[in-house]
N, CA, C and O atoms as a CHARMM CRD file, in Angstrom:
* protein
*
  244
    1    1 UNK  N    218.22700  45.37200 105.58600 PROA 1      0.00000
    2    1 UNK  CA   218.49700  46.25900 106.69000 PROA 1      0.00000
    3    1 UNK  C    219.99100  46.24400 106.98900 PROA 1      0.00000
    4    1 UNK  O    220.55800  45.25500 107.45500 PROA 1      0.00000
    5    2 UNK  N    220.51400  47.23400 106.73800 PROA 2      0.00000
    6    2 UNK  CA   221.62200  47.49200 107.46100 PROA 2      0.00000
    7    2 UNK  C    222.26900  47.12900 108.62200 PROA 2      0.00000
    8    2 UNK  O    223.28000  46.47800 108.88600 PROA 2      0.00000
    9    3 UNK  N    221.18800  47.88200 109.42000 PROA 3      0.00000
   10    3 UNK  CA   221.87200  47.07400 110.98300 PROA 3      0.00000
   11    3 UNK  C    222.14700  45.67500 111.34200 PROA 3      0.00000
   12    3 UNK  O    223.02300  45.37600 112.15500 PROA 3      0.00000
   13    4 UNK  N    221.01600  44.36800 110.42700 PROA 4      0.00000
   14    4 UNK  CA   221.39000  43.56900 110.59300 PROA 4      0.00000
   15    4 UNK  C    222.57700  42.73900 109.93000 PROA 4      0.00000
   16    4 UNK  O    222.85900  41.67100 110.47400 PROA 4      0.00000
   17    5 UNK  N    223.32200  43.14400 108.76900 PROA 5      0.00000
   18    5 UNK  CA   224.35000  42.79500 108.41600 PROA 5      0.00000
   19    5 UNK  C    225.28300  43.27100 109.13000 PROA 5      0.00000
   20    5 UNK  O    226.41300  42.78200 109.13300 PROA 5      0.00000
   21    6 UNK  N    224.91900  44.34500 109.86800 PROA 6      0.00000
   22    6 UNK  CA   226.55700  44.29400 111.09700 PROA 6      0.00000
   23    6 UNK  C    225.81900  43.95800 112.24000 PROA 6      0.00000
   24    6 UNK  O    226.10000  44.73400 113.15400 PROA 6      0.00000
   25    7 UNK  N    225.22900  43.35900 112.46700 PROA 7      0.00000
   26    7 UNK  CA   224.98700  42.27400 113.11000 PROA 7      0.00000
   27    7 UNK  C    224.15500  43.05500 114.30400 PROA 7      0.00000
   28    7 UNK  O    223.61600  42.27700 115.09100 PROA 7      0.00000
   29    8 UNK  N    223.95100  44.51400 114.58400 PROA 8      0.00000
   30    8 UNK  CA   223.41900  45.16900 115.71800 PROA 8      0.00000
   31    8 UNK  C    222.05100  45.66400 115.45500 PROA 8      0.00000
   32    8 UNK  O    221.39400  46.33200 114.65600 PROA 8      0.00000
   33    9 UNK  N    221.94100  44.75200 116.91900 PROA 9      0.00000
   34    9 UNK  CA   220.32000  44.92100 117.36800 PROA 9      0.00000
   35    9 UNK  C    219.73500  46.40000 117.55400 PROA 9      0.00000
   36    9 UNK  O    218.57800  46.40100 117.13400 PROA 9      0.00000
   37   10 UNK  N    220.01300  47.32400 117.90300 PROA 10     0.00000
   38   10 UNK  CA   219.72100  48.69600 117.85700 PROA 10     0.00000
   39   10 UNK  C    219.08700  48.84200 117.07400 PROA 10     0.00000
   40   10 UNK  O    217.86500  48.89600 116.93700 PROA 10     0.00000
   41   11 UNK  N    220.41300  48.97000 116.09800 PROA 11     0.00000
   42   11 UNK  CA   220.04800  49.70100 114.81500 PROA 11     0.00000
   43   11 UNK  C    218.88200  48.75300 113.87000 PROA 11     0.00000
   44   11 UNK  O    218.13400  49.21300 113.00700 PROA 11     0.00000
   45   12 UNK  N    218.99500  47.03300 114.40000 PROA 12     0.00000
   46   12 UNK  CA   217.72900  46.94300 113.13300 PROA 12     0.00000
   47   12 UNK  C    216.33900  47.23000 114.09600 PROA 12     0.00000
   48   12 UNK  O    215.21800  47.33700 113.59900 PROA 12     0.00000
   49   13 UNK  N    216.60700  47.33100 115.51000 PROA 13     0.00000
   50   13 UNK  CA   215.22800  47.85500 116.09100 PROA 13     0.00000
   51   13 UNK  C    214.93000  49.33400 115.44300 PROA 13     0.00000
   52   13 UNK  O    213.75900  49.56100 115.13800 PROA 13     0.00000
   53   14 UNK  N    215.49600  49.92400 115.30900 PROA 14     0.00000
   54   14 UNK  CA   215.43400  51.36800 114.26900 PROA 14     0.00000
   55   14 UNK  C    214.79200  51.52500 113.16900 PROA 14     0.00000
   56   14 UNK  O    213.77700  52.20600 113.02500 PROA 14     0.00000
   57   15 UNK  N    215.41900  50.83100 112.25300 PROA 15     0.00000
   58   15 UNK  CA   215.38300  50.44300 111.16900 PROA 15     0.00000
   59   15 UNK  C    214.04700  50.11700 111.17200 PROA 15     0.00000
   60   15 UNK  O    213.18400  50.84600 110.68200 PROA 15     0.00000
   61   16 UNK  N    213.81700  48.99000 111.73300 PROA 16     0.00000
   62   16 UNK  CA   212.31400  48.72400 111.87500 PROA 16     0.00000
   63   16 UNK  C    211.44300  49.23400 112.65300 PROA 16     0.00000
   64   16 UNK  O    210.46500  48.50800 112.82900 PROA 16     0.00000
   65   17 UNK  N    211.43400  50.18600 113.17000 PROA 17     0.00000
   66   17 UNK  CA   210.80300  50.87200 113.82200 PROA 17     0.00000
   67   17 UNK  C    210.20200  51.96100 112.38800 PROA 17     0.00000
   68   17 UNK  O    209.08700  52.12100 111.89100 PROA 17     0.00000
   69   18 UNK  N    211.45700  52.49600 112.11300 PROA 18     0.00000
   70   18 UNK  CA   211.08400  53.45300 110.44500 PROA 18     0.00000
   71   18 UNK  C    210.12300  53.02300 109.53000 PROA 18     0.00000
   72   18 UNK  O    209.16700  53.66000 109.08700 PROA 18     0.00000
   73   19 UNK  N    210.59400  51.46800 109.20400 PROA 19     0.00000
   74   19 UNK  CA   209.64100  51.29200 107.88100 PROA 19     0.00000
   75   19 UNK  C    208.30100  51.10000 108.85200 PROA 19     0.00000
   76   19 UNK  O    207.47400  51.91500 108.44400 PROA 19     0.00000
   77   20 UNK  N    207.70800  50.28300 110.07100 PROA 20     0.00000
   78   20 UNK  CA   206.64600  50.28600 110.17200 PROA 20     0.00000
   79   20 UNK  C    205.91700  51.62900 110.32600 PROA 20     0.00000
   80   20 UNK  O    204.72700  51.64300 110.01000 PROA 20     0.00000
   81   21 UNK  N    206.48300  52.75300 110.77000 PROA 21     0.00000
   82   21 UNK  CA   205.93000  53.72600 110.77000 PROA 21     0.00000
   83   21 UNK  C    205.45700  54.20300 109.21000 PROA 21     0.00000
   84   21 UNK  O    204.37000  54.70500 108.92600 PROA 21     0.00000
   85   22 UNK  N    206.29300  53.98200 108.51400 PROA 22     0.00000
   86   22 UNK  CA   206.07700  54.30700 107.10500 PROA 22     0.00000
   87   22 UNK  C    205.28900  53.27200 106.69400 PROA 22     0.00000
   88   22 UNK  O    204.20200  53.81900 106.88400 PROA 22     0.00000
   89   23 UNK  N    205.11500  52.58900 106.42800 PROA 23     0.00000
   90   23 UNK  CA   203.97500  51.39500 106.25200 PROA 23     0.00000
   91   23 UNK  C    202.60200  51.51600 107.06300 PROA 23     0.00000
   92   23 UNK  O    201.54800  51.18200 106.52300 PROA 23     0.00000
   93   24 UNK  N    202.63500  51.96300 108.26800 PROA 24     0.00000
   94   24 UNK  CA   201.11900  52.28000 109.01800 PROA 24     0.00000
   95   24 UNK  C    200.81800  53.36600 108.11900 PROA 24     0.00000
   96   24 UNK  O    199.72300  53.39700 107.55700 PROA 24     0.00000
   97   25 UNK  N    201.96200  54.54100 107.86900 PROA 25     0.00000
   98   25 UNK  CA   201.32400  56.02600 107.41400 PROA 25     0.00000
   99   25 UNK  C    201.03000  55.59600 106.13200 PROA 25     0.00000
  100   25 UNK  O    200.26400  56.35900 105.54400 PROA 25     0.00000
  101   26 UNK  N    201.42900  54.50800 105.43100 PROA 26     0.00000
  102   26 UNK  CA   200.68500  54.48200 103.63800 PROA 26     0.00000
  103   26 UNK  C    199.37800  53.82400 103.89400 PROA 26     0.00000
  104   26 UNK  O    198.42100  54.22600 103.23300 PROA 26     0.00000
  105   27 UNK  N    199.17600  52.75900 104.85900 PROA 27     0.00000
  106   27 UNK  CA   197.86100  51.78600 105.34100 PROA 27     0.00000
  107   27 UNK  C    196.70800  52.88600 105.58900 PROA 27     0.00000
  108   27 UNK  O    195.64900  52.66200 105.00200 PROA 27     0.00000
  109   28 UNK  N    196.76400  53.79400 106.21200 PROA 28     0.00000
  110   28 UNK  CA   196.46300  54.76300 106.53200 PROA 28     0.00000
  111   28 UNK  C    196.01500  55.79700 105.47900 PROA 28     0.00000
  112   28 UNK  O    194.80700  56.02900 105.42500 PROA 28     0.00000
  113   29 UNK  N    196.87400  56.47100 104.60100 PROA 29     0.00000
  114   29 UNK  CA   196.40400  57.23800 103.70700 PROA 29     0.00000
  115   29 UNK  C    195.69200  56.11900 102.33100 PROA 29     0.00000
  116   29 UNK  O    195.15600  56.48500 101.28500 PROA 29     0.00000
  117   30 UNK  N    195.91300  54.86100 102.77300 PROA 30     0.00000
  118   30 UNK  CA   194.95700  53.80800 101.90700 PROA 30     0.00000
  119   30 UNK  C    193.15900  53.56500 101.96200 PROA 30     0.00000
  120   30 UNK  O    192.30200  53.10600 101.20700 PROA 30     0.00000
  121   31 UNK  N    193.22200  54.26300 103.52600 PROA 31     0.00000
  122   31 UNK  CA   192.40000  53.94800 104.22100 PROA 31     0.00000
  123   31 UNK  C    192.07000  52.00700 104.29500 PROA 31     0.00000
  124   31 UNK  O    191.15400  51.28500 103.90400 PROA 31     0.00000
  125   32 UNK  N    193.28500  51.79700 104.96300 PROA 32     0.00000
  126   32 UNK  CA   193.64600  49.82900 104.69900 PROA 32     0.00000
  127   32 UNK  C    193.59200  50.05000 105.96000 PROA 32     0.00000
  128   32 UNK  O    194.18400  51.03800 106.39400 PROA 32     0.00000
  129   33 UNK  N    193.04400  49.39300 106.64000 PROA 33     0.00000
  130   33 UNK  CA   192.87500  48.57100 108.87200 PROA 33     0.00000
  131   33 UNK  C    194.20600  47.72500 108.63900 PROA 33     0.00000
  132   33 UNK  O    194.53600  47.34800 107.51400 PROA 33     0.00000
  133   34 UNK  N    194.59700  47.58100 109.24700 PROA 34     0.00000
  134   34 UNK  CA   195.83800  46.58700 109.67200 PROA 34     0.00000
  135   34 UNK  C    194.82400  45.44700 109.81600 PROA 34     0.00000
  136   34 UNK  O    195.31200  44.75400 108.92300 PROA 34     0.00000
  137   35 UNK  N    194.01700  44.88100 110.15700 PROA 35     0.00000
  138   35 UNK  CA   193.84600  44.19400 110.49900 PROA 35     0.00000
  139   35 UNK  C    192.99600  43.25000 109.03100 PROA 35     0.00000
  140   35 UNK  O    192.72800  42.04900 109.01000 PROA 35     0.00000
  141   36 UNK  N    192.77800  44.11000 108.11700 PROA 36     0.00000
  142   36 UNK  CA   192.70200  43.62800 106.61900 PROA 36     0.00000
  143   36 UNK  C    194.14100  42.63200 105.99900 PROA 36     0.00000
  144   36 UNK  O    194.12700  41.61100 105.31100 PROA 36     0.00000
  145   37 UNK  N    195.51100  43.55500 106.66700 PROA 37     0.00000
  146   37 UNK  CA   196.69300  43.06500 106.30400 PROA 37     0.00000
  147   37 UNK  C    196.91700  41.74200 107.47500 PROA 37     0.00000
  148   37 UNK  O    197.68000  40.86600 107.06800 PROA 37     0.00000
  149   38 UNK  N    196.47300  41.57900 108.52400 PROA 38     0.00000
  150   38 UNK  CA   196.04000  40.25500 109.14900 PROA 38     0.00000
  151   38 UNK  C    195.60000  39.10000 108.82500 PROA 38     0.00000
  152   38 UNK  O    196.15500  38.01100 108.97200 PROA 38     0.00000
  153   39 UNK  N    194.49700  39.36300 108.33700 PROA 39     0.00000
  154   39 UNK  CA   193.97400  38.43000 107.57600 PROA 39     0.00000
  155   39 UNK  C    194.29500  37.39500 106.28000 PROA 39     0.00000
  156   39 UNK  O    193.98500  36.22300 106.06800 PROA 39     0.00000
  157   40 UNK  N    195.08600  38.42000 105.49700 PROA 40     0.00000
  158   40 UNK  CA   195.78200  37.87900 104.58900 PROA 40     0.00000
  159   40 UNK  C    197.20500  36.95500 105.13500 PROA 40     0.00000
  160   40 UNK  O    197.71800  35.94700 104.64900 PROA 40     0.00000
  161   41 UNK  N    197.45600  37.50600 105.95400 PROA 41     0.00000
  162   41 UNK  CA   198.64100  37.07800 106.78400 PROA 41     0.00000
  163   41 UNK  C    198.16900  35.58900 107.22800 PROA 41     0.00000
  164   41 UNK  O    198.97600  34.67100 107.08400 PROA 41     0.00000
  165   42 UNK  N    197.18200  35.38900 107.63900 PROA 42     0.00000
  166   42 UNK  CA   196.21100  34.81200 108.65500 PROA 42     0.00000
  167   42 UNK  C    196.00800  33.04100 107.45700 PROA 42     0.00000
  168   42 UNK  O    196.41200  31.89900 107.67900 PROA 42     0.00000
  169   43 UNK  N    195.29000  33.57200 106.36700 PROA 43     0.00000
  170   43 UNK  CA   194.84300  33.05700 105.31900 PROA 43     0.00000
  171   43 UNK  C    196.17300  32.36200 104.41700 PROA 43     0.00000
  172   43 UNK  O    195.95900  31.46200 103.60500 PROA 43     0.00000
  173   44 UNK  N    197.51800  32.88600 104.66600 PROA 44     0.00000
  174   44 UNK  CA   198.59700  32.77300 103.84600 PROA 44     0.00000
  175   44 UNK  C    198.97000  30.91300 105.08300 PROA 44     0.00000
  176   44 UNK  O    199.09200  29.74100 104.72500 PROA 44     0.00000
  177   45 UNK  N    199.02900  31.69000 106.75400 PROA 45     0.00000
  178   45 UNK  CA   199.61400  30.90800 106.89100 PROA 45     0.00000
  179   45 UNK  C    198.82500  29.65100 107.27200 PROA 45     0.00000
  180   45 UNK  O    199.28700  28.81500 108.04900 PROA 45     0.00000
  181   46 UNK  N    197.57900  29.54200 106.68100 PROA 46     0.00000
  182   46 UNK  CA   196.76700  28.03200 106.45200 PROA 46     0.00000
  183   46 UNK  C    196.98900  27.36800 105.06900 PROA 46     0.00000
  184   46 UNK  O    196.48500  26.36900 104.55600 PROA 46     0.00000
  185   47 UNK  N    197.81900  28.17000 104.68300 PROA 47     0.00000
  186   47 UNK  CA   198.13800  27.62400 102.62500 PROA 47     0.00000
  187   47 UNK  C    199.35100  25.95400 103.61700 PROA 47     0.00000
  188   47 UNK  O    200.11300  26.09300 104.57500 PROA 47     0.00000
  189   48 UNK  N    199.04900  24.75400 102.91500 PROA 48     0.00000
  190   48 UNK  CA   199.81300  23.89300 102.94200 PROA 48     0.00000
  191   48 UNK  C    200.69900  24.25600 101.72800 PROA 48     0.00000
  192   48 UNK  O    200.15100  24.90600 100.83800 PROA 48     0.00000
  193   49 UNK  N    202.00900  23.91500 101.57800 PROA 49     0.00000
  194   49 UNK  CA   202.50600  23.97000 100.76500 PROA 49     0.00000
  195   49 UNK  C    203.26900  25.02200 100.19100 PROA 49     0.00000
  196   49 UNK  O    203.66800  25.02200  99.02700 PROA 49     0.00000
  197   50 UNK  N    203.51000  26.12400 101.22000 PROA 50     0.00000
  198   50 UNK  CA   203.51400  26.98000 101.11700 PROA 50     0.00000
  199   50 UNK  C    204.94600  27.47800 100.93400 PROA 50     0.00000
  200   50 UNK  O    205.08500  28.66500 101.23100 PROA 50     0.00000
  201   51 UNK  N    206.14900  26.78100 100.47200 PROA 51     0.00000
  202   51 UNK  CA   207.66100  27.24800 100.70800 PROA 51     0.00000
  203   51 UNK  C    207.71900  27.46000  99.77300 PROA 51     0.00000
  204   51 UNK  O    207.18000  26.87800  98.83200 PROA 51     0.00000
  205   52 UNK  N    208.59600  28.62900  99.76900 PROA 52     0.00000
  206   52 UNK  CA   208.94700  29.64600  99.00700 PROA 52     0.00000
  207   52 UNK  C    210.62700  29.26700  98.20900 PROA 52     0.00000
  208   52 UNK  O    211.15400  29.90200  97.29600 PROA 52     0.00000
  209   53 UNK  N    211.23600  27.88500  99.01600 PROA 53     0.00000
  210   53 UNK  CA   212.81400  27.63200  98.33200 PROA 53     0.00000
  211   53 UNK  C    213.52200  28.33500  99.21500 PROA 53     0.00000
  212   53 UNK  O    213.20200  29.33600  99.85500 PROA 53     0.00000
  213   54 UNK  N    214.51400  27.72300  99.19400 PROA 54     0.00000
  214   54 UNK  CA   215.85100  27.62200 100.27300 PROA 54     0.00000
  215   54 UNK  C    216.05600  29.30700 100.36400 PROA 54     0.00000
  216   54 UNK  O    215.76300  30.05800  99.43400 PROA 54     0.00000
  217   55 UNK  N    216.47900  29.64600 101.34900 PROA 55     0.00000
  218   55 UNK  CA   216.88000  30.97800 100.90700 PROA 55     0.00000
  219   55 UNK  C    218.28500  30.98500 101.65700 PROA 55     0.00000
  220   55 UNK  O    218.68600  30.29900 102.59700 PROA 55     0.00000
  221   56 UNK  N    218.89100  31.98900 100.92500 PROA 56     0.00000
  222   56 UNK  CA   220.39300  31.89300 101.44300 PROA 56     0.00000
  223   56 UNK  C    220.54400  32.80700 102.38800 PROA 56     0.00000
  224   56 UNK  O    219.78700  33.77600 102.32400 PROA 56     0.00000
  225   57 UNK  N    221.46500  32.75400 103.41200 PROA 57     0.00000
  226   57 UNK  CA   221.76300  33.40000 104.56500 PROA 57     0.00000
  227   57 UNK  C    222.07100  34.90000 104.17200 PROA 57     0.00000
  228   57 UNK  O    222.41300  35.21900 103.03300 PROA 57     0.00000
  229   58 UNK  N    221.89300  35.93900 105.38500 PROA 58     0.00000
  230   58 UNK  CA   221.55000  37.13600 104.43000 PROA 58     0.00000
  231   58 UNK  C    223.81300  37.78100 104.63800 PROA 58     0.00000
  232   58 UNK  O    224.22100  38.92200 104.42300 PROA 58     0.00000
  233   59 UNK  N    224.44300  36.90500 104.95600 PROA 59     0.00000
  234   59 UNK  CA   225.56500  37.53500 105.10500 PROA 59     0.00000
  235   59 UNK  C    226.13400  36.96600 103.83500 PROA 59     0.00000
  236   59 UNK  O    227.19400  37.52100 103.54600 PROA 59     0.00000
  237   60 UNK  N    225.74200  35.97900 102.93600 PROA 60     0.00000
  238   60 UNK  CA   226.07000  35.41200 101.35600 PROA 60     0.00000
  239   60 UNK  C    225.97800  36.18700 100.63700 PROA 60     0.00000
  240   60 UNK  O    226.72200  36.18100  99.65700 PROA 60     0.00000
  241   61 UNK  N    224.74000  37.48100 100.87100 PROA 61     0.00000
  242   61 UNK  CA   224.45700  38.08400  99.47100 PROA 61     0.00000
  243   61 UNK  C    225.57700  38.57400  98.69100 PROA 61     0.00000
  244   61 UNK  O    225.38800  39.05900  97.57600 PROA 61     0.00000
């Protein structure tokens, strides 16, 4: 996201405001419940063991 490499809150409230809209409208023409994408969410965060590795700060890239 853009906005958050210059560091403003606005714009990544924007930003993210866009893709979730675009992400409900594909869930949607999936005929996918959000609440299917919950679950997995749900199920991920009972995994022990679950790190993914250091990740680097997003102003390094």
């Amino acid at each position: 996201m853009i906005g958050a490499l210059k560091d403003n809150r606005e714009e990544v409230i924007s930003e993210t405001a866009d893709v979730m809209y675009h992400f409900f409208v594909l869930l949607h023409s999936l005929d996918i419940q959000f609440t299917e994408v919950e679950q997995v969410l749900a199920q991920r965060h009972q995994k022990s063991n679950n790190f993914k590795g250091e990740r680097k700060d997003i102003k390094e890239w």
